[in-house]
N, CA and C of each residue as an Amber inpcrd file, in Angstrom:
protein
   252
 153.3410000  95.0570000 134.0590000 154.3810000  94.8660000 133.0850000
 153.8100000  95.1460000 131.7020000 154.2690000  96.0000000 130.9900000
 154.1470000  96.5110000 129.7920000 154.2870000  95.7220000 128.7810000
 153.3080000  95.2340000 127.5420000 153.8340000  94.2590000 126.6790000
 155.0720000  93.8600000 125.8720000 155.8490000  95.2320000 125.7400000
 156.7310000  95.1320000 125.0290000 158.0990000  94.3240000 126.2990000
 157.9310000  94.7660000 127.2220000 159.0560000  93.9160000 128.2620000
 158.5200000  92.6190000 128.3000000 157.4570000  92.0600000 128.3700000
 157.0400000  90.5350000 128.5720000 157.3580000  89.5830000 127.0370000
 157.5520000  90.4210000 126.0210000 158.0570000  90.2500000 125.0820000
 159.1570000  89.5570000 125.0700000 159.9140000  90.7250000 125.3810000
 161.4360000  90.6150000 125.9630000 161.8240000  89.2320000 126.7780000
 161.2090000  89.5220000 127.9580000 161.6190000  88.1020000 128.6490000
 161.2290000  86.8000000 128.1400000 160.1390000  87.1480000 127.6050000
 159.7700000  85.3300000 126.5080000 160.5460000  84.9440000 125.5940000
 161.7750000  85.8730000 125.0630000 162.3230000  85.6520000 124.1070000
 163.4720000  84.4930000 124.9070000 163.8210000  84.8710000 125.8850000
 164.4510000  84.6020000 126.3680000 164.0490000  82.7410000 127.6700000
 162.8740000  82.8130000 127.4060000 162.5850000  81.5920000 128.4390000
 162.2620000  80.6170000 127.6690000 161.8220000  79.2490000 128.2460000
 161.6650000  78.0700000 127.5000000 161.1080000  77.0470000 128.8310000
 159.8900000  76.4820000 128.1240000 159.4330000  75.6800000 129.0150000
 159.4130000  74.1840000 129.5510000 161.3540000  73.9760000 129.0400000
 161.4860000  73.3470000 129.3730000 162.6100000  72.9580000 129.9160000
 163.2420000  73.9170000 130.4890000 164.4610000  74.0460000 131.1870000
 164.5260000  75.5310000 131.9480000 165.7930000  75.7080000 133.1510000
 165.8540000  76.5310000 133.5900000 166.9800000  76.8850000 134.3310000
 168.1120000  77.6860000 134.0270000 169.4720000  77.8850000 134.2430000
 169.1370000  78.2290000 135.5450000 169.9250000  77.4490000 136.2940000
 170.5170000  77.8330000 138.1660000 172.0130000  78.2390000 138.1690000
 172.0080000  78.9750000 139.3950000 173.6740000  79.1110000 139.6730000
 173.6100000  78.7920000 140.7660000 174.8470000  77.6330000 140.7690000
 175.2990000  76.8850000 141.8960000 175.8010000  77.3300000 143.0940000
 176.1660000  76.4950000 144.4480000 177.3950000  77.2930000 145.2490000
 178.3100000  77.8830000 145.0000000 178.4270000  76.4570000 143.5540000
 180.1650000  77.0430000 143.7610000 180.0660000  78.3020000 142.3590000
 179.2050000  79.0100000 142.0110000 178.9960000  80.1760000 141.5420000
 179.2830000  79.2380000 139.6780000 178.6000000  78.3180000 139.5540000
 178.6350000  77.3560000 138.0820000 177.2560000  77.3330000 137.6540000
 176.9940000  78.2480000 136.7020000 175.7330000  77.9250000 135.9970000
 175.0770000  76.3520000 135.1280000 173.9070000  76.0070000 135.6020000
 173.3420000  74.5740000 135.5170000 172.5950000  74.9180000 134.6690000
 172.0850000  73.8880000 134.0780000 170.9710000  73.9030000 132.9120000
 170.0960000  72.9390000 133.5380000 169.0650000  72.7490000 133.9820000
 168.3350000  71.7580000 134.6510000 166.8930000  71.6750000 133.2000000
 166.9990000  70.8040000 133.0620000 165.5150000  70.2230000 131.5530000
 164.2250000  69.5200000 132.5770000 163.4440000  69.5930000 132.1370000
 162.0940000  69.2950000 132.6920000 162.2930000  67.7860000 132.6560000
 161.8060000  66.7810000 133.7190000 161.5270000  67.1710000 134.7290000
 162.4480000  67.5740000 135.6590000 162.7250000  68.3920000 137.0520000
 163.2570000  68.4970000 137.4570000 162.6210000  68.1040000 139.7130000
 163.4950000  67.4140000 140.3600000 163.1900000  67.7770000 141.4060000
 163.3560000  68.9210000 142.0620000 162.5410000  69.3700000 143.0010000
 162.7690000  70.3640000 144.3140000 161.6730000  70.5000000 144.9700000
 161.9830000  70.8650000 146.5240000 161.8610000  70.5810000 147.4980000
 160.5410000  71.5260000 148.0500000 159.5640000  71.1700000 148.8010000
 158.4070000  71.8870000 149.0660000 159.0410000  73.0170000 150.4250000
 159.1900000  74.0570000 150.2590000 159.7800000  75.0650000 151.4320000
 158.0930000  75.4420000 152.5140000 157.2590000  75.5800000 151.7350000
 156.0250000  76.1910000 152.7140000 154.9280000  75.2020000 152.1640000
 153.9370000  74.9890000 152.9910000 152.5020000  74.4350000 152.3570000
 152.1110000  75.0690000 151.2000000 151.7080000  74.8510000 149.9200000
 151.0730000  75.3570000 148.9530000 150.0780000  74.4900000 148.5900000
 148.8840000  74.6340000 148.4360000 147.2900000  74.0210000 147.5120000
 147.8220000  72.3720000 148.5810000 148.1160000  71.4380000 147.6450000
 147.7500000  70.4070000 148.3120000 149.3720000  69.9400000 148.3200000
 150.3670000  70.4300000 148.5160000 151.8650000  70.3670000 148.6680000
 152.5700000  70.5080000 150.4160000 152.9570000  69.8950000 150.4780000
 153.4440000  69.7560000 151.9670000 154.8060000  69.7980000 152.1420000
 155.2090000  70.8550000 153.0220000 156.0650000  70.9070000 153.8940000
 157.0940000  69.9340000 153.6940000 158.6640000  70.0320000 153.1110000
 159.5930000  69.1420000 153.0580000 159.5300000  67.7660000 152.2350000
 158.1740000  67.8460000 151.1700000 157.9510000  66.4550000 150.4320000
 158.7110000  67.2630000 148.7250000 159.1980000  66.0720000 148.2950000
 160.0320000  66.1380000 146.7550000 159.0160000  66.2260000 146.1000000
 159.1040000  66.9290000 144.7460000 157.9910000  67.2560000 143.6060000
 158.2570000  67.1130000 142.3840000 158.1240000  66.6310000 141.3450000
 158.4030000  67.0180000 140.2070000 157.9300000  68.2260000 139.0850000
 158.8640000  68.9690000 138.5920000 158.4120000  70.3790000 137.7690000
 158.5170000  69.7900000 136.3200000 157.3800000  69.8160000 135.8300000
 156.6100000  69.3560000 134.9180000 156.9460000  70.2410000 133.4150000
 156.8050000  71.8640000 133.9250000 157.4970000  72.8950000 132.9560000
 157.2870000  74.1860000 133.9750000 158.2490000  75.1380000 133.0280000
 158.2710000  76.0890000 133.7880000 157.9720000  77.5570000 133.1950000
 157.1440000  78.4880000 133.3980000 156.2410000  79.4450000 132.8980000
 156.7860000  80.9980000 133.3670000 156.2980000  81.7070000 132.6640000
 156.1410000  83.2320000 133.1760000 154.6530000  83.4870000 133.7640000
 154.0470000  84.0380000 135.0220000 152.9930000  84.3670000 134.8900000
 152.9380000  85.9620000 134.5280000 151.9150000  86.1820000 134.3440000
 151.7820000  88.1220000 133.6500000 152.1530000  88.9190000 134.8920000
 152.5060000  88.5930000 135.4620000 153.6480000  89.6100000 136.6320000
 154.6870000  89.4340000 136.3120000 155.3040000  88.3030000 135.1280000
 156.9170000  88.5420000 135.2180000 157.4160000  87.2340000 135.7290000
 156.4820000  86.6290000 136.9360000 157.2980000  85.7940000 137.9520000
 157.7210000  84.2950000 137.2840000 158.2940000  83.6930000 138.1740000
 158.6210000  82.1030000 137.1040000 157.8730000  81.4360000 138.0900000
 156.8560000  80.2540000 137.1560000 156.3640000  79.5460000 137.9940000
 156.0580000  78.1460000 137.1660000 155.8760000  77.2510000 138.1000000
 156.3490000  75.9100000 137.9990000 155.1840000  74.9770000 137.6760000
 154.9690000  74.1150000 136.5750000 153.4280000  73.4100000 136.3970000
 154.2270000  72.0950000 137.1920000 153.3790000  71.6350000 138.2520000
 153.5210000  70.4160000 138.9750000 151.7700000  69.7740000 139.3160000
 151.6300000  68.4540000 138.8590000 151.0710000  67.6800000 139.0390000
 149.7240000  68.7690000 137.9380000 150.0880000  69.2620000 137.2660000
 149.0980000  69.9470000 136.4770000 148.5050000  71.4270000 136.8550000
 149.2290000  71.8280000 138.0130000 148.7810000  73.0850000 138.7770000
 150.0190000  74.0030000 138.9420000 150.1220000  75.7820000 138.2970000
 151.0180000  76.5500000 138.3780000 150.9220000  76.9840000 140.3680000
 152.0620000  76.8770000 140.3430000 152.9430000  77.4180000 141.9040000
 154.4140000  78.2410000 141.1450000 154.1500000  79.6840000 142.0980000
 155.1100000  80.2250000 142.1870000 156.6130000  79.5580000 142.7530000
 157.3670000  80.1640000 142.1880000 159.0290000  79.1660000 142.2960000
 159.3620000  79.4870000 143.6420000 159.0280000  80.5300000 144.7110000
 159.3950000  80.8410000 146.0690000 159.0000000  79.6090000 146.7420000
 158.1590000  79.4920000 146.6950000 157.9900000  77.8630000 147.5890000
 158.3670000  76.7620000 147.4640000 159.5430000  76.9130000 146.4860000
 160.5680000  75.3660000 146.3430000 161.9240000  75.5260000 146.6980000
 162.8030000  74.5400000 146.8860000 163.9450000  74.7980000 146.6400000
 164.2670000  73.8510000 145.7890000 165.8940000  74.7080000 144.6750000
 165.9070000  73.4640000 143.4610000 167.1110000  72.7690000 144.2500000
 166.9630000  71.4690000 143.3790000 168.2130000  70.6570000 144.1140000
 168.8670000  70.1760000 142.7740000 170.0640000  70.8120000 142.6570000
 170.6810000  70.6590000 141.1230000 171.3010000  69.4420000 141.5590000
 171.3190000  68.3310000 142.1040000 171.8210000  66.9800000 142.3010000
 171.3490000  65.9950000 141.9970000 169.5020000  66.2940000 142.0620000
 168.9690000  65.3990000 142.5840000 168.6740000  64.7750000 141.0900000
């Protein structure tokens, strides 16, 4: 990713919230902290246990990823739960 696009998307993020779209197709604003759900084993994260997202980042690929318990994880291995 080229600096001038990572630019771009920082203008646009904030580390402390992070817009979801719902079922029912309703955009959420979720603010730090937020729960969701462990989908795969990651570092010392298990399988189906609740987490709290601490803030939420770009890494230099672009991707969004999540500081929990002080350690970045990519956002594929959670699911958010805009309820909880």
């Amino acid at each position: 990713m080229k600096n001038e696009e990572q630019a771009e998307l920082f203008r646009y993020c904030s580390k402390n919230e992070i817009w979801v779209l719902t079922w029912y197709n309703k955009i959420k604003i979720l603010h730090t902290t937020f729960k969701v759900k462990v989908k795969k084993d990651v570092g010392e994260l298990e399988v189906g246990s609740y987490v709290e997202v601490d803030e939420v980042k770009l890494a230099s690929n672009g991707k969004t990823v999540y500081l929990i318990d002080g350690k970045f994880y990519f956002f594929y291995y959670f699911e958010i739960f805009t309820h909880l």
